[in-house]
Backbone as CSV, one residue per row, in Angstrom:
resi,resn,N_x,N_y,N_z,CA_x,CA_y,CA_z,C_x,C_y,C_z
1,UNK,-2.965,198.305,259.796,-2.914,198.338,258.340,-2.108,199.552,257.907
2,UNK,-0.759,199.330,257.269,-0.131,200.572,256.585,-0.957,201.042,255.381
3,UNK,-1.732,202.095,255.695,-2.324,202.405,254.417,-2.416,204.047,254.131
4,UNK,-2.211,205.032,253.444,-2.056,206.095,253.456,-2.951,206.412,252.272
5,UNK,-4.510,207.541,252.473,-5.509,207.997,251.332,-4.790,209.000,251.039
6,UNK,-4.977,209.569,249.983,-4.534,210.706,249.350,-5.674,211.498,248.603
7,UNK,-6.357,212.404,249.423,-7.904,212.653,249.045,-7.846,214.042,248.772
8,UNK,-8.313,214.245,247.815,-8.580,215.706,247.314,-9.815,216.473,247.993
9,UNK,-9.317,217.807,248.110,-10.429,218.004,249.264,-10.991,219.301,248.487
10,UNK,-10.706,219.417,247.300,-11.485,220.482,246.551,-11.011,221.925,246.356
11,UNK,-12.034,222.387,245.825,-11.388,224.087,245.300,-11.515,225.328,246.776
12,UNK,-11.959,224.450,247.701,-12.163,225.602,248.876,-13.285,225.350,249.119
13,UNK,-14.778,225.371,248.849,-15.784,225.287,249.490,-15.532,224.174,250.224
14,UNK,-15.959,224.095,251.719,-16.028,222.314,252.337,-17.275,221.711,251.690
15,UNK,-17.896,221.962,250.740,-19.327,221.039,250.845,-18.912,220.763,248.998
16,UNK,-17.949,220.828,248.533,-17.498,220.439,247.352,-16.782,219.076,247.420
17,UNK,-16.476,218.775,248.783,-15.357,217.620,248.379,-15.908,216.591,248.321
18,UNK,-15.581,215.262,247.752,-16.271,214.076,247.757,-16.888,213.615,248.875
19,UNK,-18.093,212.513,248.970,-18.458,212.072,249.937,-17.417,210.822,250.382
20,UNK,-16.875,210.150,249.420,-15.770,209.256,250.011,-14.722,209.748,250.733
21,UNK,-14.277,211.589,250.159,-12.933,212.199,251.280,-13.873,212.241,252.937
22,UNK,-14.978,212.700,252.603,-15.509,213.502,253.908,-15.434,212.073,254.776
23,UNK,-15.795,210.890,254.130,-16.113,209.641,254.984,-15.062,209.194,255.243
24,UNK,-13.775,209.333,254.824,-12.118,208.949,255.432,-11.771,209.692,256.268
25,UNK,-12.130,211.262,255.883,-12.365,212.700,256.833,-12.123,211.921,258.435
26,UNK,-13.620,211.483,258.283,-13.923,211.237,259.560,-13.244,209.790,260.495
27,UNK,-13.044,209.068,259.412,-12.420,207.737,259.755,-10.712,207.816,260.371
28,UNK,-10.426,208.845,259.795,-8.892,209.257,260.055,-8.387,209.398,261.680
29,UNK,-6.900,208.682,261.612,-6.473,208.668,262.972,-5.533,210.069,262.679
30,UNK,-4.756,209.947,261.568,-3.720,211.724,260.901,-4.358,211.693,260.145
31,UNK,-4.631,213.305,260.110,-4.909,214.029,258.929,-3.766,214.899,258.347
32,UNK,-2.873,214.946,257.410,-1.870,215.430,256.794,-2.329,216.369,256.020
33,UNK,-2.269,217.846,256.185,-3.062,218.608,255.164,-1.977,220.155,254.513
34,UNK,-2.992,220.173,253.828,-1.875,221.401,252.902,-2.400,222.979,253.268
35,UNK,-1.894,223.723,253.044,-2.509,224.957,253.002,-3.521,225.721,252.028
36,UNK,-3.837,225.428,250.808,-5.161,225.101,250.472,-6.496,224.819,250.544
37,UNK,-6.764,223.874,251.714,-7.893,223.434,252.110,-8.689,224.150,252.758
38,UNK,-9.856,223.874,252.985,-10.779,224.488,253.876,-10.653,223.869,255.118
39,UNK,-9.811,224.930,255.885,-9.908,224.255,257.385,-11.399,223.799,258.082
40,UNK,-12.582,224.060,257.360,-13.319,223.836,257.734,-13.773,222.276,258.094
41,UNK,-12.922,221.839,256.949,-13.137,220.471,256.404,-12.327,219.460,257.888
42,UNK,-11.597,220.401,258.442,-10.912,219.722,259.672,-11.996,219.472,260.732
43,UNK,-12.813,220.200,260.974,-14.230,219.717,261.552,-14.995,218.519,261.561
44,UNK,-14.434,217.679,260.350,-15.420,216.459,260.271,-14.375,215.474,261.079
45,UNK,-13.197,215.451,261.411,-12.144,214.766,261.941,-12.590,214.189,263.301
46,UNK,-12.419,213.038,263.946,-12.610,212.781,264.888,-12.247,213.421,266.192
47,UNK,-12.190,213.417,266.934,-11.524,214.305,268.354,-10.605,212.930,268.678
48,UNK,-9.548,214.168,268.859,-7.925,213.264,269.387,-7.351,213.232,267.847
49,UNK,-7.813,213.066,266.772,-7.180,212.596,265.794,-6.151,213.917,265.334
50,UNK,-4.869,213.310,265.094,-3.886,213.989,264.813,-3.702,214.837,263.721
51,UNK,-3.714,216.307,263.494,-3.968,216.835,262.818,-2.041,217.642,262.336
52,UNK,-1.852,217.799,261.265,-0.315,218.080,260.680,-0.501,219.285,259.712
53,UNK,-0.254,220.145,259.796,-0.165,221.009,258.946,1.232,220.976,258.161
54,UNK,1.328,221.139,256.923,2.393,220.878,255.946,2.425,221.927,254.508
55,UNK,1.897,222.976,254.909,1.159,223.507,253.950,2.379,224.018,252.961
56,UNK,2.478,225.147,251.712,3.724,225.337,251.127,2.937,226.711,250.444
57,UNK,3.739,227.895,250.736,3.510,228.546,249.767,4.776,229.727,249.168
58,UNK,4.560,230.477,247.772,6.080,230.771,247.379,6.921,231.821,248.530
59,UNK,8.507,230.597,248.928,9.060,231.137,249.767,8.873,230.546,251.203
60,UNK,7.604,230.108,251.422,7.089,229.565,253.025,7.067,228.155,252.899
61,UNK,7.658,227.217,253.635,7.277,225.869,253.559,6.819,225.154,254.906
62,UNK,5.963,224.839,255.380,6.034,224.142,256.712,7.104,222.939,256.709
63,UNK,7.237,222.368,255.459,8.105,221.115,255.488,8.152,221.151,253.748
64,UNK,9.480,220.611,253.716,10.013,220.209,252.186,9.218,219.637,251.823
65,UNK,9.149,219.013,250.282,8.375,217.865,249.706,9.063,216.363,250.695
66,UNK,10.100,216.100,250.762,11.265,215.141,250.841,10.471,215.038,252.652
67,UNK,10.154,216.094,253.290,9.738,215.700,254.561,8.173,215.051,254.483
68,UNK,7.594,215.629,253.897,6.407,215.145,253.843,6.622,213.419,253.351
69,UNK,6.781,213.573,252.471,6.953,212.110,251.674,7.615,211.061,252.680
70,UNK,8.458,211.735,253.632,9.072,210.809,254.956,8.028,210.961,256.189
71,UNK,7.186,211.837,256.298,6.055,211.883,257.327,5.033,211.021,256.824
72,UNK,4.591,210.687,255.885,3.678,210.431,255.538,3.594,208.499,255.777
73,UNK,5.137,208.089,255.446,5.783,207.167,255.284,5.960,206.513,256.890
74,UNK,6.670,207.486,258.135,6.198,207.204,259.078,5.146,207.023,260.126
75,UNK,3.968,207.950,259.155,3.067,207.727,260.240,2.075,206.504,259.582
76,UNK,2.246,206.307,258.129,1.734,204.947,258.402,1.922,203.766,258.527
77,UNK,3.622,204.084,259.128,4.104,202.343,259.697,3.851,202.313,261.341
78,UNK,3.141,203.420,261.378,2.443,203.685,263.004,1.092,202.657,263.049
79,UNK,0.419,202.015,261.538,-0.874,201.498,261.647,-2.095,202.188,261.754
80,UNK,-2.398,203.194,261.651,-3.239,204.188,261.669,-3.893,204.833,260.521
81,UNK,-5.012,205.384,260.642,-5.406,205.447,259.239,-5.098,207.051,258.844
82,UNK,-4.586,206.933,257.936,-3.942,208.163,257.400,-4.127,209.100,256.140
83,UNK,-4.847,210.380,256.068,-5.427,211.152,255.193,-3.943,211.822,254.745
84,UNK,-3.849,211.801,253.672,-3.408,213.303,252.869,-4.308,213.754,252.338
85,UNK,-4.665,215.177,253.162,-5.675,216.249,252.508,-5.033,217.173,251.777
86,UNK,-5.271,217.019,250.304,-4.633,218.058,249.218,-5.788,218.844,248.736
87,UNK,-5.307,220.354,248.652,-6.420,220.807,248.173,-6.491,220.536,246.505
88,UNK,-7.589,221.033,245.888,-8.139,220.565,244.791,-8.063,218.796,244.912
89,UNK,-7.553,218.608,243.682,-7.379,217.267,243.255,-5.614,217.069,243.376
90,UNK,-5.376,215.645,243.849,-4.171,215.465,244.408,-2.881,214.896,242.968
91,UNK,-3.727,215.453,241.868,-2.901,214.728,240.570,-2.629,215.723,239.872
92,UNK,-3.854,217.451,239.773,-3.395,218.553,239.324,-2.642,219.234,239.946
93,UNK,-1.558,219.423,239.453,-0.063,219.769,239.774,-0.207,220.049,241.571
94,UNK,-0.825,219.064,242.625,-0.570,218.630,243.324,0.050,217.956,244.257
95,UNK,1.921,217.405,243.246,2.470,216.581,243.640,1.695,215.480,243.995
96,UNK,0.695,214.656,244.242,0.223,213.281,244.314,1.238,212.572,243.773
97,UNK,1.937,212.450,242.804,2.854,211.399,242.101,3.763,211.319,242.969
98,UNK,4.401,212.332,243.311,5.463,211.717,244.183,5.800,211.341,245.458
99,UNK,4.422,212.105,246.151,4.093,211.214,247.872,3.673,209.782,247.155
100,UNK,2.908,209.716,246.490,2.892,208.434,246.073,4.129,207.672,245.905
101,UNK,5.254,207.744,245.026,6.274,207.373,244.682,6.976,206.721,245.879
102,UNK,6.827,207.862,246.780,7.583,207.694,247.955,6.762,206.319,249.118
103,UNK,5.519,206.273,248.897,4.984,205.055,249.646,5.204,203.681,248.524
104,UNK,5.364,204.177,247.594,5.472,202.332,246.336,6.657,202.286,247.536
105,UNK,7.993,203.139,247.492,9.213,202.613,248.071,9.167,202.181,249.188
106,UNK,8.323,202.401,250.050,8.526,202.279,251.089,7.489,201.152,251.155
107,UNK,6.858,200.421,250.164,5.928,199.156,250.317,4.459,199.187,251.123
108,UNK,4.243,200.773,251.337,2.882,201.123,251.953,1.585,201.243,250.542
109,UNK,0.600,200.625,251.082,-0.236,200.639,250.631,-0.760,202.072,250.440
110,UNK,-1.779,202.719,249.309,-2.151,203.493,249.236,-4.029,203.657,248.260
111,UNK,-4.456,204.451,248.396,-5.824,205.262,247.887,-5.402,206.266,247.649
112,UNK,-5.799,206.318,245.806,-6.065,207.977,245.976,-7.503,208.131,245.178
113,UNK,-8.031,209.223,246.337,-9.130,210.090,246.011,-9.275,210.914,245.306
114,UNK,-10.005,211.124,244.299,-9.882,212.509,243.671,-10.828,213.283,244.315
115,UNK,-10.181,214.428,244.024,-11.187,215.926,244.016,-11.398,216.791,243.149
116,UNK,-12.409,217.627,243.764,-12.742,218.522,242.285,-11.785,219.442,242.422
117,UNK,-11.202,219.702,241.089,-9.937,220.605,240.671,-10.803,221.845,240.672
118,UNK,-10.111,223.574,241.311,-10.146,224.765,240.617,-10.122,224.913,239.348
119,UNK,-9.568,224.236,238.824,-9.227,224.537,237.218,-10.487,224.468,236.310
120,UNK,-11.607,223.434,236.917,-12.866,223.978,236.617,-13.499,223.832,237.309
121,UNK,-13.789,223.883,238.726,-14.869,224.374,239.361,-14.906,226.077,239.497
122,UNK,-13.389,226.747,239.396,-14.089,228.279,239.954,-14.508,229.093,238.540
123,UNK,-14.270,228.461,237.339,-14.814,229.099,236.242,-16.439,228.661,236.233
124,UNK,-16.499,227.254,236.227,-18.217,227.241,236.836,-19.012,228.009,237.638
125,UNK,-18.063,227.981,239.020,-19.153,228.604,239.866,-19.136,230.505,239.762
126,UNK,-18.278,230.530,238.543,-19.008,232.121,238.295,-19.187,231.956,236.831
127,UNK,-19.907,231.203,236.387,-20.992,230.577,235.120,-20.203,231.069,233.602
128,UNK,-18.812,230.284,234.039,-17.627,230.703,232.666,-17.607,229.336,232.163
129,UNK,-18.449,229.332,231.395,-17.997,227.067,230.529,-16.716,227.558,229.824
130,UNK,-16.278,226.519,229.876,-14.857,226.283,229.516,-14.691,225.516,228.299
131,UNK,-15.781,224.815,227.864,-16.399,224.564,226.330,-17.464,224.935,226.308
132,UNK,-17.821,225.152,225.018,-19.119,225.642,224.386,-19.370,225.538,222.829
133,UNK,-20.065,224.576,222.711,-20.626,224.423,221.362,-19.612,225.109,220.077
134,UNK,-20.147,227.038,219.632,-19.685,227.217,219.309,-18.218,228.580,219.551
135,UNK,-17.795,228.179,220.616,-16.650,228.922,221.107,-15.189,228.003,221.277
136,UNK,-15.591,226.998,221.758,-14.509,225.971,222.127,-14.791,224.703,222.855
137,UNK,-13.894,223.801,221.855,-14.084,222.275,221.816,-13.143,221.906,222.852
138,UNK,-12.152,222.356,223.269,-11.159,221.676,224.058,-10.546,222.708,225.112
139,UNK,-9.932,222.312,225.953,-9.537,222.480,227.340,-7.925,222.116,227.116
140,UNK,-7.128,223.536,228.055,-5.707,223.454,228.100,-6.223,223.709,229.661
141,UNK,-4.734,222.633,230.149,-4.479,223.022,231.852,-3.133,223.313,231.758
142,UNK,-2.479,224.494,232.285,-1.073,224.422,232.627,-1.007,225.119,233.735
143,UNK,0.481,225.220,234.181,1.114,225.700,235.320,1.908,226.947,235.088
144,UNK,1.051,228.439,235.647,1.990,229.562,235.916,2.795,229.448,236.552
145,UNK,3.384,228.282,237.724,4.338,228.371,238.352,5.154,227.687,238.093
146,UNK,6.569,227.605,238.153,7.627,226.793,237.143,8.644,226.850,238.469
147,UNK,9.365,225.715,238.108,10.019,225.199,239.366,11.278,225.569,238.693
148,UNK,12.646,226.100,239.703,13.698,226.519,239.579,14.408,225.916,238.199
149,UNK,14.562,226.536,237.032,15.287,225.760,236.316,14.629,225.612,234.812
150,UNK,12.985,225.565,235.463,12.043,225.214,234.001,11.213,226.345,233.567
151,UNK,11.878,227.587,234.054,11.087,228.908,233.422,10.513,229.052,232.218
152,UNK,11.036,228.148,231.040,10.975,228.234,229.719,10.105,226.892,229.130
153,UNK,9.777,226.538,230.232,9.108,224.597,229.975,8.506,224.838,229.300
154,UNK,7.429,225.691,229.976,6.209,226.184,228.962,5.877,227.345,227.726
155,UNK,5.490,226.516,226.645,4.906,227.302,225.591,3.783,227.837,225.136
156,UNK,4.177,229.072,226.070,2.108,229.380,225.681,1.850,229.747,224.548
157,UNK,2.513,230.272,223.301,2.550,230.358,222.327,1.777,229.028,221.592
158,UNK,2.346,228.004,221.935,1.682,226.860,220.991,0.060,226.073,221.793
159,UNK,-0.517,226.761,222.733,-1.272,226.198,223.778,-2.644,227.316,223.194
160,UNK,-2.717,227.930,221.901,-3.661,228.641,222.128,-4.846,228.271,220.853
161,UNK,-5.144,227.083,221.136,-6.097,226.509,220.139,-7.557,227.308,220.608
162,UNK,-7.747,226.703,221.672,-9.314,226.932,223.044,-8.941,227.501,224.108
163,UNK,-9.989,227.146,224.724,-10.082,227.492,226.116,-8.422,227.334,227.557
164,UNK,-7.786,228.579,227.276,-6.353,227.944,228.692,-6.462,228.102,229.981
165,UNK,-6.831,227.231,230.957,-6.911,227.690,232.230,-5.231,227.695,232.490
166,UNK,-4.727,228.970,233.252,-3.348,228.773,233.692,-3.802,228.350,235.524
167,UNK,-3.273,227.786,235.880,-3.284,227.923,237.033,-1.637,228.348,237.816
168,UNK,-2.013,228.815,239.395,-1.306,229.328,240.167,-0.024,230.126,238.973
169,UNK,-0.774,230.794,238.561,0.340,231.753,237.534,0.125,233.154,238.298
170,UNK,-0.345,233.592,238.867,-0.193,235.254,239.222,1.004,235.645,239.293
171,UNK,1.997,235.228,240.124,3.248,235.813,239.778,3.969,236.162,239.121
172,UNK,3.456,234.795,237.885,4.606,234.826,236.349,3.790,235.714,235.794
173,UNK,2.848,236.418,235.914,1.552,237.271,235.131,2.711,238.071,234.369
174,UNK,3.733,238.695,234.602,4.693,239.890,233.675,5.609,238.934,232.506
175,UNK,5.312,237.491,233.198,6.462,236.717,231.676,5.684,235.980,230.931
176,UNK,4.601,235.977,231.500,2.941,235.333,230.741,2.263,235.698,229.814
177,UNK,1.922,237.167,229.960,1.478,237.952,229.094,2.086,238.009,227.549
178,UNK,3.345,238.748,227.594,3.544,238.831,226.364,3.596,237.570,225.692
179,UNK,3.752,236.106,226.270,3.645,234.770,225.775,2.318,234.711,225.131
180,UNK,1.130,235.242,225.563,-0.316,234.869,225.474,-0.282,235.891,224.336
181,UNK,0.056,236.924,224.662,-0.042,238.096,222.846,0.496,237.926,221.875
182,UNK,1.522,236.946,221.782,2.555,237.037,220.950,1.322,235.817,219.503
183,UNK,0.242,235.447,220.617,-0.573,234.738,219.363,-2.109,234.623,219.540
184,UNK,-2.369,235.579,220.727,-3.995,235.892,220.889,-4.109,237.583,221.001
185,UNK,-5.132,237.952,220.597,-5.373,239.213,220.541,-5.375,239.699,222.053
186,UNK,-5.360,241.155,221.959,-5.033,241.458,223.530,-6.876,242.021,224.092
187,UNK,-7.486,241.565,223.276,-9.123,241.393,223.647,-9.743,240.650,223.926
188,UNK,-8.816,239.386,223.805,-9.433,238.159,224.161,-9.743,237.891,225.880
189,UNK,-10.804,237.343,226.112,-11.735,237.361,227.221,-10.819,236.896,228.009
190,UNK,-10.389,237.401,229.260,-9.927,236.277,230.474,-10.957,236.250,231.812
């Protein structure tokens, strides 16, 4: 069966991720995983089962996007059952869309799993709600990290109704800031 899951494996704890990832976890002939994850989570994997590291971080790549999306593609015209382990959730700025993209083309079947996103599990698990009655009704997700070209995509200026989780922004933190002051006080809670 060409079939390739695409399972979110959570914010880092292993005992966060779904019981449907952990149960493909184990069902898996490749496991395709990112650098994100809790290697721990490689533990539930069968013995013998093929394990790929692909991980990406700024500057380091184990493999392009363009390779993955062609690994992923060959190993499941191998017939085998095949995990992409993404950390968090495989739709927040995860790329999921376009390993996906890349199996519509290639006529492979696919699953995707979700997982629980950082974006609110690590404000939970240090007891930060992200709404509250009377503080804030709504939720912003964006991306501190901006891909060659789209430095300016984002407007944090117009994003400051409620609650903004930025994610993977530490770097842009010096072109961020004055974006976030230019229309929230510089007391406001982060």
């Amino acid at each position: 069966m060409k079939k390739v899951y695409l399972v979110g494996g959570g914010p880092g704890d292993p005992e966060l991720i779904t019981i449907r990832g952990m149960k493909l976890l184990s069902q898996a002939d490749v496991v395709i995983y990112d650098r994100l994850i809790s290697r721990k989570l490689l533990k539930y994997t069968e013995p013998g089962a093929e394990l790929i590291y692909v991980g990406k971080s700024s500057g380091r790549h184990a493999m392009t996007q363009e390779e993955i999306n062609q690994l992923l593609v060959e190993k499941a015209g191998e017939n085998r059952v095949v995990v992409r382990l993404k950390g968090g959730d495989p739709f927040i700025f995860g790329r999921g869309a376009e390993e996906i993209s890349a199996l519509v083309e290639a006529g492979i079947e696919f699953e995707v799993v979700p997982g629980v996103t950082s974006a609110i599990s690590v404000p939970e698990l240090s007891c930060i709600p992200l709404t509250h009655r009377e503080l804030s009704s709504s939720i912003t997700l964006v991306t501190g990290h901006f891909a060659p070209g789209n430095e300016n995509r984002v407007d944090f200026s117009a994003l400051m109704a409620d609650t903004l989780v930025i994610l993977m922004g530490v770097n842009n933190l010096p072109e961020i800031v004055p974006q976030l002051l230019k229309t929230r006080n510089e007391n406001t809670p982060v």
